[in-house]
LOGU-575182 format. One line per field, with one value per residue (C-alpha): residue number from 1; residue in one letter; x, y, z. Coordinates in steps of 0.2 Angstrom, whole numbers, plus 5000, padded with zeros to 4 digits. Example, Ala and Ser with C-alpha at 12.3 -4.5 7.8 and 13.67 -1.06 7.14 Angstrom:
<recs>
num: 1 | 2
residu: a | s
u: 5062 | 5068
v: 4978 | 4995
w: 5039 | 5036
</recs>
This chain:
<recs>
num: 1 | 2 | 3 | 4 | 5 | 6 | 7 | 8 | 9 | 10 | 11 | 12 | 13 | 14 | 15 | 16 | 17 | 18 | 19 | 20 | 21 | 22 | 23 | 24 | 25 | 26 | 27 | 28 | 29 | 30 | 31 | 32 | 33 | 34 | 35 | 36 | 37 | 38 | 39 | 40 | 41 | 42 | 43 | 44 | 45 | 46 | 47 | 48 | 49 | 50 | 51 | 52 | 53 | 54 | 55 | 56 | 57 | 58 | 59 | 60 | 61 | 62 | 63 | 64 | 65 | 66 | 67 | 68 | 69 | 70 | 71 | 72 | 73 | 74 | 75 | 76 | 77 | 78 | 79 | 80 | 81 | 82 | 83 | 84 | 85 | 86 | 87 | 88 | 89 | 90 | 91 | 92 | 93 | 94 | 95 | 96 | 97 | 98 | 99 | 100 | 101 | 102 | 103 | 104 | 105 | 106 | 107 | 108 | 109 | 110 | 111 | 112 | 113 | 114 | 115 | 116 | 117 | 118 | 119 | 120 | 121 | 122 | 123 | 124 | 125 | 126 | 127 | 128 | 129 | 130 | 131 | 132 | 133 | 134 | 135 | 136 | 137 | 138 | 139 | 140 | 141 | 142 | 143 | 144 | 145 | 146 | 147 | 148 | 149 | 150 | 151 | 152 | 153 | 154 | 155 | 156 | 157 | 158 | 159 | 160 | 161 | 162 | 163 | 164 | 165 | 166 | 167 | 168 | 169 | 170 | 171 | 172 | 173 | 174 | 175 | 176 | 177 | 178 | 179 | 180 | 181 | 182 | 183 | 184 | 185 | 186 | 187 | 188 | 189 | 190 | 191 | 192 | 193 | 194 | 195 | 196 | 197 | 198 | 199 | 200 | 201 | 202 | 203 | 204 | 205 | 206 | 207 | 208 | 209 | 210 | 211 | 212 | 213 | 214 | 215 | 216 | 217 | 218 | 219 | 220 | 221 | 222 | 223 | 224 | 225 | 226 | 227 | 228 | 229 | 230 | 231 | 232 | 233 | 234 | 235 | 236 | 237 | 238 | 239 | 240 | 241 | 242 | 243 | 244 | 245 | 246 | 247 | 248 | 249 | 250 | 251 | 252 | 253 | 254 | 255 | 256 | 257 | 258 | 259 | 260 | 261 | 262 | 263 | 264 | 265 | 266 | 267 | 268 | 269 | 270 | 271 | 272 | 273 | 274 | 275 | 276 | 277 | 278 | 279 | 280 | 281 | 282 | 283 | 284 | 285 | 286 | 287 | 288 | 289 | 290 | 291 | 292 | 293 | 294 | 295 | 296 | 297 | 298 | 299 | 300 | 301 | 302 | 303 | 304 | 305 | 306 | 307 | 308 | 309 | 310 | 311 | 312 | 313 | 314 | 315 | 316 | 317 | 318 | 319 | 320 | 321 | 322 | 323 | 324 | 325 | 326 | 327 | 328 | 329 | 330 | 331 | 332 | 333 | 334 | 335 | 336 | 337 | 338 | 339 | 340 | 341 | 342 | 343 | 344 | 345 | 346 | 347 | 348 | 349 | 350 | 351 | 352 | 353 | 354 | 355 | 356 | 357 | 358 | 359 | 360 | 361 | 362 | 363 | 364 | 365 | 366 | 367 | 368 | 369 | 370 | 371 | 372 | 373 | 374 | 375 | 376 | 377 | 378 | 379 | 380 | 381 | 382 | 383 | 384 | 385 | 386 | 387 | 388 | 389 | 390 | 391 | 392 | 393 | 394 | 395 | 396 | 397 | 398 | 399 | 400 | 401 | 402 | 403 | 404 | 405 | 406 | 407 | 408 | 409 | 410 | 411 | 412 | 413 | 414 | 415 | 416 | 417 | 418 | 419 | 420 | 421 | 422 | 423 | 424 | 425 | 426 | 427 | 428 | 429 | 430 | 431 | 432 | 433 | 434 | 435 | 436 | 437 | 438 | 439 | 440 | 441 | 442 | 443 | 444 | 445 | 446 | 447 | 448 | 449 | 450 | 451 | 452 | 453 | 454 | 455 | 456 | 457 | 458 | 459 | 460 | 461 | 462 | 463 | 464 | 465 | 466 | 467 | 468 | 469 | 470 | 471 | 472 | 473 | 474 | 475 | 476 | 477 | 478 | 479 | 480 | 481 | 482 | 483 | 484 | 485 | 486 | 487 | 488 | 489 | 490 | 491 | 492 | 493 | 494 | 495 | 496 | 497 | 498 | 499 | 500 | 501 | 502 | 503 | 504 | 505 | 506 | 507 | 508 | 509 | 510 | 511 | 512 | 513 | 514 | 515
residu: x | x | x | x | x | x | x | x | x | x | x | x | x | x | x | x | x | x | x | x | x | x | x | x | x | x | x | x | x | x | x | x | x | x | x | x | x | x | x | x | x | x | x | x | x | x | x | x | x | x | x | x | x | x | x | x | x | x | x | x | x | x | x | x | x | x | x | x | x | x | x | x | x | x | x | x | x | x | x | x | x | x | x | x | x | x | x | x | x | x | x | x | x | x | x | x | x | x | x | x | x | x | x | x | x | x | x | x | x | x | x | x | x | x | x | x | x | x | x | x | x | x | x | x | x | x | x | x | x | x | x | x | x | x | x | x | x | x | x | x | x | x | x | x | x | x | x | x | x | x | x | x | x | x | x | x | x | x | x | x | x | x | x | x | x | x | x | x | x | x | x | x | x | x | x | x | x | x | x | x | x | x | x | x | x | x | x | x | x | x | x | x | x | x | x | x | x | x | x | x | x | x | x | x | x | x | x | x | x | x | x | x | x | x | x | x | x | x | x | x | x | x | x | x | x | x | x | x | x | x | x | x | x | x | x | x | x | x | x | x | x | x | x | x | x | x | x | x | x | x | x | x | x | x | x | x | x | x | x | x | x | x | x | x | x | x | x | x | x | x | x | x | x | x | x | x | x | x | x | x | x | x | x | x | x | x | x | x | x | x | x | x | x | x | x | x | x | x | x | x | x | x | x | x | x | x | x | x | x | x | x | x | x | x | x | x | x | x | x | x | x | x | x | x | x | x | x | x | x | x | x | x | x | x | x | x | x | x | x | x | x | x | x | x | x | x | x | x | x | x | x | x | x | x | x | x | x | x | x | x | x | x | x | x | x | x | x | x | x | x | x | x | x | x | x | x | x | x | x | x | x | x | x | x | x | x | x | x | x | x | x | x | x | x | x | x | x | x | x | x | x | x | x | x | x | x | x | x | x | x | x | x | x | x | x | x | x | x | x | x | x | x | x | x | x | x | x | x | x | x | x | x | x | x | x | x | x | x | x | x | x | x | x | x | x | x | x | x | x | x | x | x | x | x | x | x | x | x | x | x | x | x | x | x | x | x | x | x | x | x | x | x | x | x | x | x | x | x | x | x | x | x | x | x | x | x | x | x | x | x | x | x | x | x | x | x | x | x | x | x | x | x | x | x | x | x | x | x | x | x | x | x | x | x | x
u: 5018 | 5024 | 5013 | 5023 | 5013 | 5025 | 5015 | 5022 | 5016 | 5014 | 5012 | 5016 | 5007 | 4998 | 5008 | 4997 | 4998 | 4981 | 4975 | 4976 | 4978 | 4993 | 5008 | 5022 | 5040 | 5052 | 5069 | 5074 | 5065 | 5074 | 5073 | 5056 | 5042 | 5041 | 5042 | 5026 | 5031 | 5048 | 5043 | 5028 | 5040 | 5055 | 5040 | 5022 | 5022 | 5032 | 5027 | 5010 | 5017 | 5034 | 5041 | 5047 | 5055 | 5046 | 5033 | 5038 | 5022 | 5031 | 5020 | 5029 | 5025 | 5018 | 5015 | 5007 | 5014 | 5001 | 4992 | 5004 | 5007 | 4998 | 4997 | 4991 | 4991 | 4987 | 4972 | 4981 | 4991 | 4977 | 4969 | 4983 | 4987 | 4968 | 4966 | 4986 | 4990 | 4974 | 4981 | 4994 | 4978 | 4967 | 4979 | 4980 | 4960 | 4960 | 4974 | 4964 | 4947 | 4961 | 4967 | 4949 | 4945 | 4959 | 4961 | 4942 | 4937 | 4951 | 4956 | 4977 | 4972 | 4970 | 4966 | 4975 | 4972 | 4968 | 4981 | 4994 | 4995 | 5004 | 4988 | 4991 | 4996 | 4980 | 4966 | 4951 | 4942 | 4955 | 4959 | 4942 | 4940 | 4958 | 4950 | 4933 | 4939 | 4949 | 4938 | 4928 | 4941 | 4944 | 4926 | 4924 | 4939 | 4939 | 4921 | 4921 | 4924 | 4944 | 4949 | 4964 | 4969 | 4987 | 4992 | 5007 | 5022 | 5012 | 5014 | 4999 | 4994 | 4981 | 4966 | 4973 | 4967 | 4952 | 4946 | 4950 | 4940 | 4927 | 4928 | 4927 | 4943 | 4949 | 4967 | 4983 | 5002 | 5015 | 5033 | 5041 | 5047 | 5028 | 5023 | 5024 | 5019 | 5012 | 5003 | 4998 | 4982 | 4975 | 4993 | 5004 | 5009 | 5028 | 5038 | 5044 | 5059 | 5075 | 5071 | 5059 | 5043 | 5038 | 5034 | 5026 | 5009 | 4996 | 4991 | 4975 | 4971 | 4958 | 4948 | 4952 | 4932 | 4924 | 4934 | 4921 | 4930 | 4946 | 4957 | 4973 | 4990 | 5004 | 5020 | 5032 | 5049 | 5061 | 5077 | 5070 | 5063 | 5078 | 5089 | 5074 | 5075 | 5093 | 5104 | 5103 | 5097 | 5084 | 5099 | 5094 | 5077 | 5087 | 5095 | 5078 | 5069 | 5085 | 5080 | 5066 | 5067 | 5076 | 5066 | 5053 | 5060 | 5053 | 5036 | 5022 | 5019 | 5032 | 5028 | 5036 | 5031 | 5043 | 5041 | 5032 | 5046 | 5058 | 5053 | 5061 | 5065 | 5075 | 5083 | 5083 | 5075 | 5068 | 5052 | 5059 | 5067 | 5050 | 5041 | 5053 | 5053 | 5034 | 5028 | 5043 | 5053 | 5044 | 5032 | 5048 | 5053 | 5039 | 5030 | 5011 | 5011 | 4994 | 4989 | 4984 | 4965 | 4967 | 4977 | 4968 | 4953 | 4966 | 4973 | 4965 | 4974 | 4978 | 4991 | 4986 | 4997 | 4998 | 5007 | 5022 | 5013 | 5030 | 5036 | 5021 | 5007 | 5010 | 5012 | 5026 | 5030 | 5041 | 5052 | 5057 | 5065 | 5058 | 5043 | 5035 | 5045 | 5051 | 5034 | 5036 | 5052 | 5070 | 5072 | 5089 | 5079 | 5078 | 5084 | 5095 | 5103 | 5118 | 5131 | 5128 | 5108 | 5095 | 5075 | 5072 | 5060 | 5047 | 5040 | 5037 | 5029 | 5018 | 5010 | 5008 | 4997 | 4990 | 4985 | 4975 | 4967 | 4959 | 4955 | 4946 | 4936 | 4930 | 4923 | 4917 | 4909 | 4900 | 4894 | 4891 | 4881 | 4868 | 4869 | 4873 | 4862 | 4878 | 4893 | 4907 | 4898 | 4897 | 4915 | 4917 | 4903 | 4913 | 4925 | 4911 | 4913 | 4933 | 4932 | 4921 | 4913 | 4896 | 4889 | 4884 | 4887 | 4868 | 4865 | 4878 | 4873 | 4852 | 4857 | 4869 | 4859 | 4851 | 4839 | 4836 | 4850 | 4851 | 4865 | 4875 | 4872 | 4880 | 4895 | 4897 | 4894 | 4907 | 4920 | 4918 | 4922 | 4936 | 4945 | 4943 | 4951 | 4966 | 4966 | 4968 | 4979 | 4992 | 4997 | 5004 | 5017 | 5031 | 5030 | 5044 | 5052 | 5067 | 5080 | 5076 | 5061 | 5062 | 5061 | 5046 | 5039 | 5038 | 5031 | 5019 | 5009 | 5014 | 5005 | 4989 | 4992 | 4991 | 4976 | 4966 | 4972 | 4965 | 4949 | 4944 | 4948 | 4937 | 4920 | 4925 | 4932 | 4948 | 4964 | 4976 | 4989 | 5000 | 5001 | 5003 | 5019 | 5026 | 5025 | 5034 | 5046 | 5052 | 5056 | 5075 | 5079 | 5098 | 5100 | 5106 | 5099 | 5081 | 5080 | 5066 | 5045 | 5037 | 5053 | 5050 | 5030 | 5030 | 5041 | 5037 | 5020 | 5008 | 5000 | 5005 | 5018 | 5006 | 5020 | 5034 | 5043 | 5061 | 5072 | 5071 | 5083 | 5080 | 5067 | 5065 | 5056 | 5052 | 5040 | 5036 | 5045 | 5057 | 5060
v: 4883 | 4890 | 4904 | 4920 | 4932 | 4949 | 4961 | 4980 | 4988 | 5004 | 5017 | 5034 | 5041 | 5056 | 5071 | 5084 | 5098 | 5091 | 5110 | 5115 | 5100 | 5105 | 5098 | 5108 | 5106 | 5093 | 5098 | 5082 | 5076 | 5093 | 5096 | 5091 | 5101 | 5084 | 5065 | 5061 | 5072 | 5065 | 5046 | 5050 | 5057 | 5042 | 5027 | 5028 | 5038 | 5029 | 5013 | 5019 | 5023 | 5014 | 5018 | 5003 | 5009 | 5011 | 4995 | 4989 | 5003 | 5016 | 5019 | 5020 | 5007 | 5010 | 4997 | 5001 | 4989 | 4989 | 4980 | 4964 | 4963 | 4961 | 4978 | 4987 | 5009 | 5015 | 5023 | 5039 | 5040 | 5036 | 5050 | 5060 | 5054 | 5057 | 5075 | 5077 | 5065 | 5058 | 5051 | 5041 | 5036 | 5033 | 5019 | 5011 | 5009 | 5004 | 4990 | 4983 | 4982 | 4977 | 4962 | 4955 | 4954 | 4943 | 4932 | 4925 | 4942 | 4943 | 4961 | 4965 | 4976 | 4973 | 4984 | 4990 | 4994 | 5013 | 5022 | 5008 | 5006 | 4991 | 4979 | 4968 | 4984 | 4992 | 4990 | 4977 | 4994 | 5003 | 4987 | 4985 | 5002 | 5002 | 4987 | 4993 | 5008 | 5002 | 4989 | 5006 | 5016 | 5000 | 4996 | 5015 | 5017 | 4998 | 4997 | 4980 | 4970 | 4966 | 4948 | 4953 | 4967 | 4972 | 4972 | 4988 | 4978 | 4961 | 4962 | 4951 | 4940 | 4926 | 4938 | 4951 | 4934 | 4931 | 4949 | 4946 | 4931 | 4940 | 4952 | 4940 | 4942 | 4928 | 4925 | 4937 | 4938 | 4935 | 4934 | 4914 | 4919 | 4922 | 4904 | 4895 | 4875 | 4868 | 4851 | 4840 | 4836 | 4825 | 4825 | 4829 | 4848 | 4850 | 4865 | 4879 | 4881 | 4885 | 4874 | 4887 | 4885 | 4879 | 4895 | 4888 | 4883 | 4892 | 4889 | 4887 | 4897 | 4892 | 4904 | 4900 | 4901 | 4897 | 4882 | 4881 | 4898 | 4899 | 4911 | 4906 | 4912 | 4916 | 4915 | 4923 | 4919 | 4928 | 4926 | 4934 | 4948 | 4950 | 4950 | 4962 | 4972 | 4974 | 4966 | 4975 | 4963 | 4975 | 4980 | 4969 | 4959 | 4944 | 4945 | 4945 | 4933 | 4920 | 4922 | 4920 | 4903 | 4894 | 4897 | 4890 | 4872 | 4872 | 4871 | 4878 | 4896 | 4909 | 4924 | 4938 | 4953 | 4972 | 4989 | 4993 | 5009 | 4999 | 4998 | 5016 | 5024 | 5013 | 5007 | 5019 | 5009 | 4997 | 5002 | 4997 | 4979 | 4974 | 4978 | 4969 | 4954 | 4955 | 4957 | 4948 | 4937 | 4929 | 4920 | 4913 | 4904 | 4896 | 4908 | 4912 | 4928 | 4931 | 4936 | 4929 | 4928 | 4919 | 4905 | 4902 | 4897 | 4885 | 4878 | 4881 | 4878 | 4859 | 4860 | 4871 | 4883 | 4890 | 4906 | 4913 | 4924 | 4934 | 4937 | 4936 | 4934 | 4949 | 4948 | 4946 | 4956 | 4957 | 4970 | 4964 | 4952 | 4954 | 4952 | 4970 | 4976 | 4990 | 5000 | 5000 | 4998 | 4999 | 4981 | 4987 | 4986 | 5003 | 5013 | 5027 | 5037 | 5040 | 5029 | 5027 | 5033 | 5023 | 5022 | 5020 | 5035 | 5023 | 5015 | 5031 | 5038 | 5024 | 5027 | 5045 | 5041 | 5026 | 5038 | 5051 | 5037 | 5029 | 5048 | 5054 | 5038 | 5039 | 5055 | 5048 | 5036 | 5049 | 5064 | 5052 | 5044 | 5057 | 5061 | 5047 | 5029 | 5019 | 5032 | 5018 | 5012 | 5030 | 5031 | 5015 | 5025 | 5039 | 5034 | 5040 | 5057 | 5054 | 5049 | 5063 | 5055 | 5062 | 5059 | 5074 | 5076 | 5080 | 5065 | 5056 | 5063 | 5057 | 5040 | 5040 | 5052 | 5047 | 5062 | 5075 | 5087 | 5106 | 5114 | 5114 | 5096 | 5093 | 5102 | 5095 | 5075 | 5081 | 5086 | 5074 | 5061 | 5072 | 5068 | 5051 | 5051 | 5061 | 5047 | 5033 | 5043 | 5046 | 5029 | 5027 | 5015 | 5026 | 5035 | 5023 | 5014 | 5025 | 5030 | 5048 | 5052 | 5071 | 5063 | 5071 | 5054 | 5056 | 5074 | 5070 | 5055 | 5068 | 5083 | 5070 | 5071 | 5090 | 5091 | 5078 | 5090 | 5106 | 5100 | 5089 | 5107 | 5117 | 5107 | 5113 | 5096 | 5090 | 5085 | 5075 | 5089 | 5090 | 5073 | 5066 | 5079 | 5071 | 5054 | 5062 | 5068 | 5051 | 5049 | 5055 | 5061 | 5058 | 5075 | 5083 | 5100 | 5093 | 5085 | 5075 | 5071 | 5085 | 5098 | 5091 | 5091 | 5108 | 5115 | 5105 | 5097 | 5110 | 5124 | 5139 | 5128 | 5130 | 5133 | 5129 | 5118 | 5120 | 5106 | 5089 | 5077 | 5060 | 5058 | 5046 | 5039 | 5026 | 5024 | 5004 | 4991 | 4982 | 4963
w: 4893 | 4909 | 4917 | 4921 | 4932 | 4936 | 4948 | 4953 | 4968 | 4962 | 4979 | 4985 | 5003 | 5002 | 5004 | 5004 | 5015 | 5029 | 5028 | 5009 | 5000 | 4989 | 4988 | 4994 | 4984 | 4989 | 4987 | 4987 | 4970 | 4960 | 4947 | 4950 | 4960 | 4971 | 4972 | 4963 | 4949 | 4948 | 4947 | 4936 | 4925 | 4927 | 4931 | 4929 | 4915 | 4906 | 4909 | 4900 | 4886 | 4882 | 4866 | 4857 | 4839 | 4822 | 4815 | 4799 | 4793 | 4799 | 4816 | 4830 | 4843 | 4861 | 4873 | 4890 | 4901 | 4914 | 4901 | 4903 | 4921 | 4938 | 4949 | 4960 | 4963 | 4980 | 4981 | 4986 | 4971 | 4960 | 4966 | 4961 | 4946 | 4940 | 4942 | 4938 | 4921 | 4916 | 4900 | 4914 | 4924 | 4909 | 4901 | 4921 | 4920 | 4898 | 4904 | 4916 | 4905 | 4891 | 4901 | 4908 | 4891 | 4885 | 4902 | 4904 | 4914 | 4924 | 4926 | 4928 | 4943 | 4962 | 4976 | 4991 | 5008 | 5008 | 5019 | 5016 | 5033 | 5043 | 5044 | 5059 | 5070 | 5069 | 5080 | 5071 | 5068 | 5058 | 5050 | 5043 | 5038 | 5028 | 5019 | 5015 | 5008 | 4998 | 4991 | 4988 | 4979 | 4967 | 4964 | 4959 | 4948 | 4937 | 4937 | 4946 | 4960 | 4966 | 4967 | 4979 | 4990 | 4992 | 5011 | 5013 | 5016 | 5011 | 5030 | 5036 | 5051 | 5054 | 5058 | 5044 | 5031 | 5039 | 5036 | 5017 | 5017 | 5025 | 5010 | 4999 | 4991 | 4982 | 4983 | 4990 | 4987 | 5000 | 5002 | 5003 | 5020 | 5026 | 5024 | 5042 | 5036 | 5020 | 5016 | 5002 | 4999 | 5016 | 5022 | 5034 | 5040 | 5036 | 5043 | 5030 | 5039 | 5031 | 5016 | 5007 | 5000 | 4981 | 4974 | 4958 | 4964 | 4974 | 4994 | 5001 | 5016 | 5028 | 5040 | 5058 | 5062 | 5048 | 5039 | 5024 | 5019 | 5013 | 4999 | 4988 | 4993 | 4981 | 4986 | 4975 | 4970 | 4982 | 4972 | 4958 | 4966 | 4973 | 4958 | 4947 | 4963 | 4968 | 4954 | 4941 | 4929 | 4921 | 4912 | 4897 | 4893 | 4888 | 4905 | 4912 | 4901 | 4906 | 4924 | 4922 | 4910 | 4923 | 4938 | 4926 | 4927 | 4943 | 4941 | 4932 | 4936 | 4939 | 4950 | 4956 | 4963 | 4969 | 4970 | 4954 | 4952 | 4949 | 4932 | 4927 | 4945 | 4952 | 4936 | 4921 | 4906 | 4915 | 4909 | 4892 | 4897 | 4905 | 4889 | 4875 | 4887 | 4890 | 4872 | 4862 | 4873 | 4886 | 4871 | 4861 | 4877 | 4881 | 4894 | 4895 | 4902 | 4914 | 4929 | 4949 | 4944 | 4926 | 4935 | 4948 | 4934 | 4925 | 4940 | 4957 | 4975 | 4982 | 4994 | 5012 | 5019 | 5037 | 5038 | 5047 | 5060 | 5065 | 5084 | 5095 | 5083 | 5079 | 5059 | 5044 | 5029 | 5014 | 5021 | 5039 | 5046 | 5063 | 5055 | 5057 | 5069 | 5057 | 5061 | 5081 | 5088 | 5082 | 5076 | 5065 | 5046 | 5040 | 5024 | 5021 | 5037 | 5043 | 5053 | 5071 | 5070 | 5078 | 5078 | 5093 | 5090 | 5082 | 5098 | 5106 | 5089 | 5088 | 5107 | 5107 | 5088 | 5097 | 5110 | 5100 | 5090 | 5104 | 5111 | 5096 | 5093 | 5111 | 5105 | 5090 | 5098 | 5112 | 5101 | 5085 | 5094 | 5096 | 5076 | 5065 | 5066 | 5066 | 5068 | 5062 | 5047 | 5044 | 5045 | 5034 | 5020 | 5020 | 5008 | 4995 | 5001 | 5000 | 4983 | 4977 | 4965 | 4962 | 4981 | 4987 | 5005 | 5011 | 5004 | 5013 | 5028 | 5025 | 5022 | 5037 | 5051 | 5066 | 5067 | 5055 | 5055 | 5055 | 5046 | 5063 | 5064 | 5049 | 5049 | 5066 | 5060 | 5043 | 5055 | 5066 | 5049 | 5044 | 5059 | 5057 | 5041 | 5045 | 5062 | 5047 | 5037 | 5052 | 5051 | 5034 | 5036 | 5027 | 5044 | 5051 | 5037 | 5035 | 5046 | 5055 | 5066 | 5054 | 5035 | 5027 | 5027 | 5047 | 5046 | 5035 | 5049 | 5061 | 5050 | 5051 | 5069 | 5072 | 5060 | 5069 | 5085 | 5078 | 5071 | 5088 | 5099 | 5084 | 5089 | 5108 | 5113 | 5124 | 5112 | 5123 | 5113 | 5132 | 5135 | 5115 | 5116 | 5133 | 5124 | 5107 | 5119 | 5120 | 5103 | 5100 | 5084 | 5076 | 5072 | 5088 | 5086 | 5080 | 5098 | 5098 | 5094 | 5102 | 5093 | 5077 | 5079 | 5084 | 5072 | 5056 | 5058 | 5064 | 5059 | 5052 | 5041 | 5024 | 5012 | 5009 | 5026 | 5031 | 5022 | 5036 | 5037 | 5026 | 5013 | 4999 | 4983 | 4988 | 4999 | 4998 | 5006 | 4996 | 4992
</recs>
């Protein structure tokens, strides 16, 4: 039988207001209070409990759909979804114990990197961190190690693989246009090109320093994502299944991975059209349905693959053409707006955030110095605080210390870590996927921003605030009487705005990139 493997990223950034920790109503999910609300409602909810009719004993049927198919939350959301609809959250974690116990241990789930931020853009530092904590969050949550980690965007470079190898993760999923050259076994590199890459098998990757190392890559099938994605055929699970069927002639694993809302956000009773052709239809044609790390036991990589590093090194994803040029310059990929705008804002946006990272860690750096042993593998341990999870934080802070610490020690060293967090939080990559430099997407990394500013000048040190606002000045808005950066920081981002904000231009459900 063929193998079909169907994974759904399933993300929303944080959208908690940085000072209180609420969310605050989006107009634009009414008649919702916001837009995790709203796609709980029309996606993760249901796809936890589809309804699928009456059994011949009269019980009604519910299939929980992350049970059948690859997928990854954020770790945001999660967070989210656990203090507001643990029986949602619940049946995410019993799907993954569900599916390890039927596929030789293999678990359903996967991680993600933490603040879904743009890998290859950040600095090796952030990088790491945005891996290790979300290694963390999955290992707490699923009780287990993760054989993968979901890269934001699957945007990815050569050293962005490395660190995965590095982290022992055991294979990752990519977009066809990623691939650079492939080979056969002991043969000759040949060019992707135009001509695409074989889809049905998995790639070996090999670490650039250490060639003994190596993870598999999966490439999934474009033209299907494409057509679950943006052609409608959800519409019907024979529809689907018929897709599905012929791209299996091509080999012997199908694979296909989108925006896990697409299943009931973006198409209404999608939810349902994945389950009938999961549980019913996929078996009576001939399909095995299983996930990346049950395959991988069956039929480990041959052929090697070298990726498709994007303009200058500097990376690829599933959601640029310009590889990620999307998140820091105005490479004409965006979503929504109106005609005539630009994004010419993202550059500027991404220097002045670039500006009071590298500020704040130089502090880090000086007064950590004095109280923790080793202040950024404090910062990488201090996911356990995040988390909450039954690790107190005096206990933190006496594994973490350099010195014994008095009270104001401690509230210092804790502030000091705050401020990092809300430093890896302001690059959330839905910051410059849409259209307009105001979206509540924008605000919210820009939010981050003016917390990290408050906290660093309430320990009595320097914020670069004057020069972080010359350097949003440059970033023109498309709404002429928003201006520009430093207006829309000022009036939007910081404080006192603790209720509820002034309606901004733009804003979306969907925060993910798109096949």
């Amino acid at each position: 039988m063929t193998a079909l493997i169907i994974h759904g990223h399933f993300y929303q950034p944080p959208r908690e207001n940085p000072w209180t920790g609420i969310i605050e109503r989006q107009p634009g999910a009414h008649p919702f209070h916001d837009w995790n609300e709203r796609i709980h409602a029309e996606c993760y909810g249901p796809n936890a409990f589809v309804h699928r009719g009456t059994r011949a004993d009269g019980l009604e049927e519910v299939v929980n759909n992350y049970a059948n198919i690859s997928f990854n939350f954020g770790p945001t959301l999660l967070t989210w979804l656990e203090s507001q609809h643990p029986a949602t959250y619940q049946r995410i974690l019993d799907a993954d114990k569900e599916s390890a116990a039927g596929r030789g241990g293999h678990g359903n789930a996967i991680a993600q990197a933490y603040g879904h931020a743009i890998l290859p853009l950040c600095n090796d530092r952030d990088q790491l961190t945005q891996v290790l904590w979300g290694i963390a969050d999955f290992r707490l949550r699923f009780g287990r190690e993760p054989e993968s980690l979901w890269l934001p965007e699957t945007a990815c470079n050569n050293a962005t693989l490395d660190s995965l190898i590095e982290q022992g993760m055991r294979y990752v999923i990519l977009a066809p246009a990623q691939a650079g050259r492939f080979r056969k076994p002991a043969g000759t590199w040949q060019e992707v090109n135009g001509t695409g890459i074989d889809t049905s098998r998995p790639y070996r990757y090999v670490h650039r320093q250490q060639p003994d190392r190596s993870l598999a890559v999966f490439f999934y099938d474009g033209a299907l994502a494409q057509a679950i994605a943006f052609e409608n055929i959800l519409r019907s699970s024979e529809l689907l299944v018929g897709m599905i069927k012929q791209a299996a002639e091509r080999g012997p694993l199908v694979n296909v991975a989108t925006d896990g809302e697409t299943y009931g956000h973006h198409f209404k009773f999608g939810d349902l059209a994945l389950a009938h052709a999961l549980e019913i239809e996929a078996g009576d044609q001939g399909l095995r349905v299983t996930n990346y790390g049950e395959f991988l036991d069956q039929q480990p990589p041959e052929w090697e693959v070298e990726l498709n590093n994007g303009p200058d090194g500097a990376g690829s994803s599933w959601s640029c053409a310009h590889g990620v040029g999307r998140w820091q310059r105005d490479c004409g990929c965006h979503t929504g707006g109106e005609p005539g705008w630009n994004q010419r804002w993202r550059g500027p946006l991404r220097a002045a955030l670039d500006l009071l990272r590298d500020h704040v860690a130089g502090q880090f750096e000086s007064v950590g110095a004095d109280l923790f042993a080793a202040p950024w593998r404090a910062r990488n341990a201090y996911i356990e605080v995040i988390l909450n999870h039954g690790r107190s934080r005096t206990d933190f802070l006496a594994a973490q210390a350099k010195r014994s610490l008095t009270p104001g020690d401690e509230t210092r060293a804790l502030t000091l870590l705050e401020i990092q967090k809300f430093a890896v939080l302001m690059y959330t990559s839905c910051g410059w996927f849409f259209s307009e430099l105001s979206g509540i997407e924008t605000v919210q990394i820009l939010r981050y921003a003016a917390r990290v500013i408050e906290l660093t000048e309430g320990l009595g040190l320097s914020a670069p605030r004057a020069r972080f606002l010359e350097m949003l000045a440059e970033a023109p808005s498309n709404v002429r009487e928003l201006g520009n950066g430093a207006n829309i920081y000022q009036r939007l981002a910081e404080r006192p705005i603790l209720s509820e904000p002034p309606a901004v231009a733009g804003g979306s459900a969907t925060m993910g990139g798109s096949t």
